[in-house]
C-alpha positions as CSV (number, residue, x, y, z in Angstrom):
1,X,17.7,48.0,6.1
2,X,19.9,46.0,8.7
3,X,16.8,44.7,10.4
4,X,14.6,44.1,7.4
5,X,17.5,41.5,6.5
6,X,17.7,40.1,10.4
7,X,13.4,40.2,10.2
8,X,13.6,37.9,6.0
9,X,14.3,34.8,7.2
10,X,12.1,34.8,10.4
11,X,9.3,36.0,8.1
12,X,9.8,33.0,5.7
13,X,10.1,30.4,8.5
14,X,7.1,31.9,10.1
15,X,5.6,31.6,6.7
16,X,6.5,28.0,6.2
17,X,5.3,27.3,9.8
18,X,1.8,28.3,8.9
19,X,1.7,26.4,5.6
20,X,2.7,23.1,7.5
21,X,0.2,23.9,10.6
22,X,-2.6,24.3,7.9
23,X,-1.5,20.9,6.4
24,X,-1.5,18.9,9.2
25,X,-5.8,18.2,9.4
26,X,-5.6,17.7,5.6
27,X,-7.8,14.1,5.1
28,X,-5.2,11.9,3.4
29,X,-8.4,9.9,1.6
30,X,-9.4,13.4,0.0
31,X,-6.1,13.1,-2.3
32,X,-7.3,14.5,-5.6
33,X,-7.4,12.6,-8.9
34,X,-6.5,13.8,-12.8
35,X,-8.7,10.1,-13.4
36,X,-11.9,11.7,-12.2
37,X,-14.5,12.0,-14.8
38,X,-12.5,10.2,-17.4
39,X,-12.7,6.8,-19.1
40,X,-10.7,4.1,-17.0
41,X,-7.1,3.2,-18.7
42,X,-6.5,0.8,-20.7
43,X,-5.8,-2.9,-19.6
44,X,-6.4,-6.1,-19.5
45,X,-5.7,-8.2,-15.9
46,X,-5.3,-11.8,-15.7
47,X,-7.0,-14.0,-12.8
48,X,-5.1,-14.9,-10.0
49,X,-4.1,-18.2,-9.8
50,X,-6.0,-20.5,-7.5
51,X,-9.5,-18.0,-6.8
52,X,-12.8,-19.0,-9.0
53,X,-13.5,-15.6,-10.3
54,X,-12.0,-14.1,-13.6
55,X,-9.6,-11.5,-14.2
56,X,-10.6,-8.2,-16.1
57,X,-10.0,-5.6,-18.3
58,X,-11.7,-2.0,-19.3
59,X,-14.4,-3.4,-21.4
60,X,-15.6,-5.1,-18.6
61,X,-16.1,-1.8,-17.0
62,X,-18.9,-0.5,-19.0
63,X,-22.2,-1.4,-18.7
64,X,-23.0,-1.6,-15.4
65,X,-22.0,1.4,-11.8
66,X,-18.3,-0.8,-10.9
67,X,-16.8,-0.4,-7.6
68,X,-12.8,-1.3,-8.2
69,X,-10.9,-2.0,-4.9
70,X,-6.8,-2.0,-5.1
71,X,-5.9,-4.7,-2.5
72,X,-3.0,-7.1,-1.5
73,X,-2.8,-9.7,0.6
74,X,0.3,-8.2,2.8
75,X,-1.7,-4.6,3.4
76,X,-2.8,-4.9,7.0
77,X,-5.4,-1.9,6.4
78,X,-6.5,-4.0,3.4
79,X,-7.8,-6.7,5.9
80,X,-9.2,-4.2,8.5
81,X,-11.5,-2.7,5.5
82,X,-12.3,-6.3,4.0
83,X,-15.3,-7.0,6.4
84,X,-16.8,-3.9,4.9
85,X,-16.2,-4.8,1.5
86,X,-18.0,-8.2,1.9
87,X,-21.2,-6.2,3.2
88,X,-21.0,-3.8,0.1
89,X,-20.5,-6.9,-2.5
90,X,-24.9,-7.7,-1.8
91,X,-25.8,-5.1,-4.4
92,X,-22.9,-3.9,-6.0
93,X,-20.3,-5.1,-8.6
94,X,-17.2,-4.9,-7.3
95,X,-13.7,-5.7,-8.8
96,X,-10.7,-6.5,-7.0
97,X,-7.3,-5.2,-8.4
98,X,-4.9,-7.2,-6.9
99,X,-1.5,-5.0,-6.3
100,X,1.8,-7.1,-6.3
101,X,0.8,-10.0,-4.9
102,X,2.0,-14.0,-4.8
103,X,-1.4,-15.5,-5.8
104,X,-0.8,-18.1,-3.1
105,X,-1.3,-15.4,-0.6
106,X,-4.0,-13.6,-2.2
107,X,-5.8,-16.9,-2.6
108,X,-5.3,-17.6,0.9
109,X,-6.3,-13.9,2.3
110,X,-9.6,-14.2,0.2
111,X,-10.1,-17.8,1.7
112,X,-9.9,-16.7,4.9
113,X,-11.4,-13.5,4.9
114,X,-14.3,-14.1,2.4
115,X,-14.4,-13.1,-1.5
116,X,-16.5,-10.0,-2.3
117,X,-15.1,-10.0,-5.9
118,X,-16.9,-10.6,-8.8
119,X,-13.6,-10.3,-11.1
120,X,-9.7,-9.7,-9.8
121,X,-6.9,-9.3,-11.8
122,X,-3.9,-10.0,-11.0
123,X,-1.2,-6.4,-11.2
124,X,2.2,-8.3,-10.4
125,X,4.4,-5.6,-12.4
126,X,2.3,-3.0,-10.7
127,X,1.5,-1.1,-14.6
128,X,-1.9,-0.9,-13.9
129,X,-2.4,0.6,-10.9
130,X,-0.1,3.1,-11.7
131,X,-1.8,3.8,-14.6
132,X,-4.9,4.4,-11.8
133,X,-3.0,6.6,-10.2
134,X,-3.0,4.5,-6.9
135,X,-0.8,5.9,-4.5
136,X,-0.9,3.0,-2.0
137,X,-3.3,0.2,-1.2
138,X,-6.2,0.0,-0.7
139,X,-7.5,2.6,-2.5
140,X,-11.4,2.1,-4.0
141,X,-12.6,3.6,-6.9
142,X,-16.4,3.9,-8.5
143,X,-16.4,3.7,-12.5
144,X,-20.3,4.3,-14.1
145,X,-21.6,2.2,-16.4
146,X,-19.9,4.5,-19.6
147,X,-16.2,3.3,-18.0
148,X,-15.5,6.8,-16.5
149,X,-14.5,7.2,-13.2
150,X,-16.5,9.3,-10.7
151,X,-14.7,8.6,-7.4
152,X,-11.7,7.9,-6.0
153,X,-10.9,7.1,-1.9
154,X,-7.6,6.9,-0.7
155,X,-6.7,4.2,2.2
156,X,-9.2,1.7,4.2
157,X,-12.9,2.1,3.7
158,X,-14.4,2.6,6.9
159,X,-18.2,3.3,7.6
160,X,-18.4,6.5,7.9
161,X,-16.4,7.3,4.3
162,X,-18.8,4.5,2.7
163,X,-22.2,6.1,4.1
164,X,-20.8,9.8,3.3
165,X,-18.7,9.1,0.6
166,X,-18.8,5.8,-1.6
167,X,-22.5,5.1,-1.1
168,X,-23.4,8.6,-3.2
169,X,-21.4,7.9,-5.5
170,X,-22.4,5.0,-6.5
171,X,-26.0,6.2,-6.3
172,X,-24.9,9.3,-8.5
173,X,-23.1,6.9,-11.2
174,X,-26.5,4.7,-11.4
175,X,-28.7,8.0,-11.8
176,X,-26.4,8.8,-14.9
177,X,-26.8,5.8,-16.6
178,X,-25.2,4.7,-19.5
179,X,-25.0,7.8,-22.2
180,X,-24.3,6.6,-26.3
């Protein structure tokens, strides 16, 4: 009995030990989602000042295979996965939520670096993309042409996680089409 209570807590922080090791490879961008596989939320996003594309809301959702991108002008991963997102903009619709931003600097960091954005609303309380259930930006999400979202991935795109990840996705929302 007197070593089953020295041998307890050795067992436990062995225990925890292994759970932590086990963690440690977990890919961050594989963070689940409740969203997937239901409609977007509810919202309507004004434009941001000073860019010649319009805000958005969730009707403008349906119709058409949306790829939404969370983005701000301060996130330094945002910039590294811009040139990627100005590639995927020839042949996809892609919305830009833009996460607690000044619109003077999300202005100028889509002058600079190019506008892939058919639409971006401005989220300056930060309401909506916590009703996305985005952890951190950028995240990128694909919503089919019914409004639901399909896919969710967490942090930069890079081109790997588009050809492996995003690309199907979108091609799997399109192959659904729109359902009455």
């Amino acid at each position: 009995m007197k070593y089953l209570l020295f041998a307890l807590p050795l067992l436990i922080l062995a225990g925890l030990v292994a759970v932590f090791a086990t963690s440690l490879n977990r890919d961050p961008s594989l963070v689940p989602s409740v969203l997937i596989d239901k409609p977007a939320p509810q919202f309507t996003l004004a434009a941001v000042d000073g860019l010649d594309v319009p805000g958005f809301d969730t009707a403008a959702l349906k119709g058409e295979v949306t790829v939404v991108n969370v983005f701000a002008s301060w996130c330094i991963p945002c910039r590294d996965e811009h040139p990627l997102l100005l590639a995927l903009s020839d042949g996809v619709r892609l919305f830009g939520i833009n996460q607690k931003d000044a619109p003077e600097n999300a202005a100028k960091f889509l002058a600079e670096l190019g506008n892939p954005y058919d639409a971006v609303g401005a989220d300056t309380d930060n309401r909506v993309s916590i009703d996305w259930g985005v952890y951190g930006v950028p995240e990128t999400f694909v919503v089919d042409a019914n409004g639901v979202i399909t896919y969710k991935h967490v942090g930069p795109l890079f081109p790997e996680a588009i050809e492996t990840g995003l690309l199907p996705a979108i091609e799997k929302a399109r192959a659904a089409g729109v359902k009455s």
